[in-house]
N, C-alpha and C positions, 0 to 999 in steps of 0.2 A: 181884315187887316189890323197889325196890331200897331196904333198910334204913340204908344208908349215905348217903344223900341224894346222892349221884354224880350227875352226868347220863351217860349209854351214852356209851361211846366210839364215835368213829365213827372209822372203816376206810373209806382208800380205795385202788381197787388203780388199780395204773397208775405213772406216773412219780411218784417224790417229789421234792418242790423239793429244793435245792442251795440252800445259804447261800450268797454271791455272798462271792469269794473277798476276802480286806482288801485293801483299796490302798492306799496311804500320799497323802495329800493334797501337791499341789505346794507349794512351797516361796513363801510370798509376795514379793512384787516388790519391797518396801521391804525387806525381809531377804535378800535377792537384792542390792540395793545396797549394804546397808555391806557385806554379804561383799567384792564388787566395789572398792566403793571405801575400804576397808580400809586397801586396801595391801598386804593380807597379816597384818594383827593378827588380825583375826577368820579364822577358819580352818571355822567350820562354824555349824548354824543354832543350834544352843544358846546359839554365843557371841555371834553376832548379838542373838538375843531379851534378852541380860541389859545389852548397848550398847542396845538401843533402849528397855529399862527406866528404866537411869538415863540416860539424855537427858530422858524424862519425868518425870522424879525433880527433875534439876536442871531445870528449867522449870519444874516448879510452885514450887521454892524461889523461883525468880526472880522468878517474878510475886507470889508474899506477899509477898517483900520491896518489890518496887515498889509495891504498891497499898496495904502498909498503914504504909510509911513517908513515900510520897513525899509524899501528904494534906496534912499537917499542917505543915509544913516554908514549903510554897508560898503556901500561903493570909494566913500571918504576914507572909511578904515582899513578897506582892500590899499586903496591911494597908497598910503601914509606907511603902510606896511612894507611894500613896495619899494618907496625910497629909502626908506631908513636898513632896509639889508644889502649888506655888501657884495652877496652872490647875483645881486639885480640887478648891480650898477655895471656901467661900461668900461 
């Protein structure tokens, strides 16, 4: 009886699997490109990843800044437009 509450090890004879050796995953296609179209600035895939970081960086700045300035701005000078012509008045 087993007082250690274990379950039996089980033994088996024959081949033992092999952990399948590391591979390094390919290098993706869009980091593949700025390398490429670089010019030469970017030189490997680290320096890639941190160019394709802030592109997305600066893109999300760009669209707050349009969505939450452009709003308000527009709608004033639709207004104004608006009243000041005489084919709009009653």
């Amino acid at each position: 009886m087993d007082y250690n509450n274990e379950p039996p090890k089980i033994v088996f004879e024959g081949e033992e699997f092999q952990r399948p050796q590391s591979f390094q995953t390919p290098t993706p296609k869009i980091v593949q490109l700025v390398i490429k179209y670089s010019g030469g600035t970017v030189k490997d895939e680290r320096q890639a990843n941190y160019v394709l970081i802030g592109f997305v960086v600066v893109a999300i700045v760009v669209s707050f800044f349009l969505f939450f300035s452009g709003g308000s701005d527009t709608s004033r000078t639709l207004q104004e437009n608006f009243e000041n012509k005489p084919q709009f008045l009653p």
